[in-house]
C-alpha positions in Angstrom: 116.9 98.3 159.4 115.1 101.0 157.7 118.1 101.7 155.6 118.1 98.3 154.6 114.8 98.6 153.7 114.5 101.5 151.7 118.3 100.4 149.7 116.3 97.4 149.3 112.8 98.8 147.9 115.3 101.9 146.1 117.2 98.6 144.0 114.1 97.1 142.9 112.7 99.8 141.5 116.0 100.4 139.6 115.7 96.9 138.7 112.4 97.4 137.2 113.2 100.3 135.8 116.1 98.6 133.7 114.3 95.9 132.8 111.2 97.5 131.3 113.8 100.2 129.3 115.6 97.4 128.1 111.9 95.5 127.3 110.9 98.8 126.0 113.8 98.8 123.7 113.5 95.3 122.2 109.7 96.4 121.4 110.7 99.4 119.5 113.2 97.3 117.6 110.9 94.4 116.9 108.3 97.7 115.5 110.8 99.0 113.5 111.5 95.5 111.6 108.0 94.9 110.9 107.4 98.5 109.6 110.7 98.1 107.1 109.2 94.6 106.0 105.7 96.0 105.6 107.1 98.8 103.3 109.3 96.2 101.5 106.2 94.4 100.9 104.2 95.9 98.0 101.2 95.3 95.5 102.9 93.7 92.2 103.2 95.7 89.2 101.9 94.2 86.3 101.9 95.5 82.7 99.8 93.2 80.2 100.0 93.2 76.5 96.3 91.7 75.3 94.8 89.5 72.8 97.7 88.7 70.3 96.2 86.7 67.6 98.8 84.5 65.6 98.8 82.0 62.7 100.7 78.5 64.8 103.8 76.8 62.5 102.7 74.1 59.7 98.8 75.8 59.7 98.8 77.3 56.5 96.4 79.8 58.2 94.2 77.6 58.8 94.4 77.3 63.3 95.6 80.8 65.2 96.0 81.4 68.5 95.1 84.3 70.8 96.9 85.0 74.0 97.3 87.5 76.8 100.9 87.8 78.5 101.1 90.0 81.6 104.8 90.8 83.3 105.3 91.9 86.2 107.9 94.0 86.8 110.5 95.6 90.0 109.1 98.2 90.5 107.2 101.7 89.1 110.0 102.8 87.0 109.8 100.1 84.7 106.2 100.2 84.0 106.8 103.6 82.4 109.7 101.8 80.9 107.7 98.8 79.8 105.6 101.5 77.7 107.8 102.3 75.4 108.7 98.4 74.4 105.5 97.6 73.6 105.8 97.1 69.8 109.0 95.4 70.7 107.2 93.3 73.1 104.3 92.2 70.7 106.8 91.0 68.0 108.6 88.9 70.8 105.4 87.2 71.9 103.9 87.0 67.9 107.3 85.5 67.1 107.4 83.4 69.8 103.8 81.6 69.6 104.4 81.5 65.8 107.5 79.4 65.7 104.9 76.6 67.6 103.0 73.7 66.2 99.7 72.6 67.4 100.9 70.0 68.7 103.1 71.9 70.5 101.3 74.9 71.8 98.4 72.1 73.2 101.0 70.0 74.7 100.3 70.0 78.6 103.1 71.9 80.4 103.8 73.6 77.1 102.8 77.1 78.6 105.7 76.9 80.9 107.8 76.9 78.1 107.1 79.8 76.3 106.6 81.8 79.3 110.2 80.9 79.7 110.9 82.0 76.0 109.6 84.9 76.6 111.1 86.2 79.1 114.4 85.2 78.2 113.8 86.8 75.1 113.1 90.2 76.9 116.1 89.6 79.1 118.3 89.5 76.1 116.4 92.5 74.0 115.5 94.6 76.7 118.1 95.2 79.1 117.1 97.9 81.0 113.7 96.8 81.5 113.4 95.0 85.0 111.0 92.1 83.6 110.5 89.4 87.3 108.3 86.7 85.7 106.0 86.1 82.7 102.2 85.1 83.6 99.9 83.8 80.5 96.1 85.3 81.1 95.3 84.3 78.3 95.7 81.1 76.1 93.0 79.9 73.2 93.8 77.7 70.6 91.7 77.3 67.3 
C-alpha cells in the first residue's frame, strides 16, 4: 500500500510539474509576442513643410491660400531623406493648390482630394522616399 502511495503522490507531482512547464512555456511565448508587437508599434514620423502661400486658378492675384502639409513617413531613414526633397516638395504642393479654383479649394470634401494629389504626386517624383499618408495642418482661404 505504501508503494502505491508514494507512485501515486510521485505521478502527481510529475503531473504538476509538466503542466506548469508546459503553462510556463505558453506564458513566455504569449511575452515574447507582445514584446515583438510593442516594438513594431512606434511614434509616427512626421515631416511638415509650413505655410505655403499661393495665388488659387482664375484669381488674378486677387484670393491666395496658405497651407501646411505634414507626411508621415516609414520610418527614420526617410526623414533624413525627406530633407533633401524639400524644394521639390514645395513646388509639388504650390503647383498643386494653384491649379484650384475657389470654388474648388472651398468645396467641402475637397481637402481629401488634394491630399490625394499630393501624394500621388510624390509617389511618382520621389521614388525612394517612403511617403504613408498626406495630413493637411493647415488650410486658409482668402
Amino acid at each position: 500500500m505504501k508503494n502505491v502511495i508514494s507512485f501515486f503522490t510521485f505521478s502527481l507531482f510529475m503531473f504538476a510539474l509538466i503542466l506548469s512547464n508546459g503553462c510556463g512555456k505558453a506564458e513566455s511565448k504569449e511575452l515574447e509576442e507582445k514584446e515583438k508587437s510593442e516594438q513594431k508599434i512606434r511614434d509616427p514620423i512626421f515631416y511638415e513643410v509650413s505655410d505655403i502661400i499661393v495665388n488659387p486658378a482664375e484669381t488674378m492675384g486677387k484670393r491666395f491660400a496658405i497651407t501646411s502639409i505634414a507626411f508621415e513617413l516609414k520610418d527614420e531613414k526617410d526623414l533624413e531623406k525627406i530633407k533633401q526633397y524639400d524644394v521639390k516638395l514645395k513646388d509639388i504642393i504650390n503647383s498643386t493648390i494653384a491649379q484650384k479654383t475657389i470654388e474648388e479649394l472651398t468645396r467641402i470634401g475637397y481637402k481629401d482630394v488634394i491630399k490625394t494629389e499630393i501624394f500621388q504626386t510624390i509617389k511618382k517624383n520621389c521614388k525612394d522616399l517612403q511617403v504613408t499618408n498626406v495630413y493637411i495642418t493647415k488650410y486658409f482661404i482668402q
